[in-house]
Residue, then its C-alpha position, 0 to 999 in steps of 0.5 A: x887844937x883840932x880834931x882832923x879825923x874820927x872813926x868808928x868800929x862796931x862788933x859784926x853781928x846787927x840785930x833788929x830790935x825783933x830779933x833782940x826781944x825773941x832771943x830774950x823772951x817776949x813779956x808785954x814790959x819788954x815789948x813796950x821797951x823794945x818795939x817803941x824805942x826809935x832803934x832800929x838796929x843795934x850791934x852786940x857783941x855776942x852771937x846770935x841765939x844768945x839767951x843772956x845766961x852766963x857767969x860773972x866771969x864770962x861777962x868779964x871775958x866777953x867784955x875783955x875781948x870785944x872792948x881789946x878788938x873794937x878799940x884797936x879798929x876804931x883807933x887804927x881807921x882813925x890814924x888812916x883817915x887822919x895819915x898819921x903813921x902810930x908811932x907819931x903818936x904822942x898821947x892817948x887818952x881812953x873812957x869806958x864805963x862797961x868794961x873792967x881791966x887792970x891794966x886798963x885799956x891804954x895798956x892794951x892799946x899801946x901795944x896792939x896798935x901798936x904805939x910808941x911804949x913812951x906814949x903818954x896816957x889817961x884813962x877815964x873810967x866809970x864817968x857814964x856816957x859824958x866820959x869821952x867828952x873828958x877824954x876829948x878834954x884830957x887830949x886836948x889839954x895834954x896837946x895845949x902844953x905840949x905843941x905840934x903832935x899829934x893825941x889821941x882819944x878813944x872810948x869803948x862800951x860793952x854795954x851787952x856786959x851790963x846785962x841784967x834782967x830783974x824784971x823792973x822796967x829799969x831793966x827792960x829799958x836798959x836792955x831794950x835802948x843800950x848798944x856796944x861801940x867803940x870811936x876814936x878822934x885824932x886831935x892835933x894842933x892845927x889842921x882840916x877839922x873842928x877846931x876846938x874852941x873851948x870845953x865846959x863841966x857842969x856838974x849837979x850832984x843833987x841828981x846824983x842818984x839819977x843814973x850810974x851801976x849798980x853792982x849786985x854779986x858782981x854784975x853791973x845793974x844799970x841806974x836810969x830814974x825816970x825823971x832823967x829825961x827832964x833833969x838831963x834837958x835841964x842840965x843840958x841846957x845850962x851847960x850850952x847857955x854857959x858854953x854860948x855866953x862865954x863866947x858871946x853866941x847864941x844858939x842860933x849861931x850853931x850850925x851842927x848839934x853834936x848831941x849824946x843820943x841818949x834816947x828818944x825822949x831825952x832827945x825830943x825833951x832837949x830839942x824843945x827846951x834848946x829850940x832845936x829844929x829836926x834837922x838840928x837834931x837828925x844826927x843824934x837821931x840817926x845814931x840812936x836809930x841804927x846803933x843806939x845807945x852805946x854810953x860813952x862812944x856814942x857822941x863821937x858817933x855823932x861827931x863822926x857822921x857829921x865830920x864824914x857827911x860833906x856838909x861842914x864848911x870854914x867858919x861852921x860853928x858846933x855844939x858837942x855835949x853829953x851827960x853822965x853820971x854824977x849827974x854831970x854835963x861836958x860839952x865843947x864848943x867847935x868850928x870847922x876849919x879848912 
């Protein structure tokens, strides 16, 4: 199975990290967060002046709205890039962690797309930041038994929708570092694109607690314990060792680290305990420098710049992997093909 195209949809409005500290209220905990967090610009989808006061269901709403227009652009570039006409599709798996719908986002996709209304479909809810890797996963799989179509896979995060100010540097960090996108992949049996060689889950549920929601009066309050940078380098690291050694290879023999930007910290604490170069990690530091964090999709961001950059040649050899909650690791081990 390959992955012949990916794209990427963002909401219109981008605002410095300035700018998102004045619209929130400066406080000496916010600024530590917002002007010492590497980003330099994130794309929220909600309007200038936006002060973070609205009701439950307005969160709702906007969550609803921005998630439904995302997703669809996201996965109509995808099919352009990849010159497959939407009724040719056959699969469609989708992830998000932010936005809540019943019917959930396969639904909504199916028909404004649109797709064919016997496309076949998953939907990974509520995994974290890993759950685009699982989509990735059940697209595959879905293509493995079912030979010579063509799948899908999407994730759409509305993180401005887990707003949530309670004045704990919890919080501030969350609101300083978390972003909204949406991404998509076309996978098909062969073709131009990262072949995918193998997946690998690596759950440590002793961290449990590590990250995940909260969900006080009906608002998601985001999870990020401190020790999740050195307890998800850790984990990271045992899920590459294991994806390596079950195909004889050693890290050296990696080209492109397609790696979840999870934050500064948690990308310079992997890129010690991995041996990563900068250059190894320029990717996932150019995401989180001009997107920052947008949970799930982001690691296809990552996929997308390296898939788009014109350096891949035949025989490349790339990591693809992030975390989530449960503390969980999902990772997949490609190599370019021509």
């Amino acid at each position: 199975m390959t992955i012949i195209a990916a794209a990427t949809a963002t909401p219109k409005h981008r605002y410095t990290q300035t700018q998102l500290l004045e619209m929130g209220g400066r406080d000496r905990l916010r600024e530590t967060f917002f002007l010492n967090s590497d980003i330099e610009f994130r794309h929220l989808y909600f309007p200038p002046g936006f002060d973070g006061t609205e009701t439950v269901d307005e969160m709702l709403a906007r969550a609803r709205r921005g998630a439904a227009e995302l997703g669809v652009q996201a996965i109509q570039s995808c099919l352009e890039r990849a010159h497959v006409a939407a009724g040719e599709v056959r699969f469609l798996s989708t992830a998000t962690c932010t936005v809540s719908l019943c019917p959930q986002l396969d639904a909504w996709f199916i028909r404004d797309v649109p797709l064919r209304p016997d496309t076949q479909r998953a939907h990974i809810g509520d995994t974290g930041c890993a759950a685009a890797m699982v989509a990735l996963q059940s697209a595959t799989n879905y293509l493995r038994a079912n030979p010579g179509g063509w799948a899908l896979a999407s994730a759409v995060e509305i993180c401005s929708a887990a707003l949530y100010r309670d004045g704990t540097a919890e919080a501030a960090l969350g609101e300083a570092i978390f972003a909204d996108g949406a991404a998509a992949v076309c996978l098909a049996n062969s073709g131009r694109g990262f072949e995918i060689l193998g997946h690998r889950t690596l759950m440590r549920t002793e961290h449990m607690g590590l990250t995940g929601f909260e969900f006080p009066q009906g608002r998601r309050r985001l999870v990020l314990k401190k020790e999740l940078p050195e307890i998800g380098a850790e984990v990271l690291e045992e899920l590459t060792d294991g994806i390596l050694a079950a195909h004889g290879l050693r890290r050296s023999d990696i080209r492109f680290w397609i790696l979840h930007s999870a934050g500064r910290k948690v990308l310079d604490i992997a890129g010690r305990r991995l041996g990563l170069s900068e250059e190894a990690l320029r990717p996932s530091r150019h995401i989180f420098r001009n997107f920052g964090n947008m949970s799930s999709a982001t690691v296809l961001f990552v996929l997308e710049h390296v898939m788009s950059s014109g350096e891949p040649r035949a025989g490349d050899l790339a990591l693809m992997a992030a975390m989530g909650a449960g503390f969980s690791a999902e990772g997949a081990l490609l190599r370019w093909v021509e």
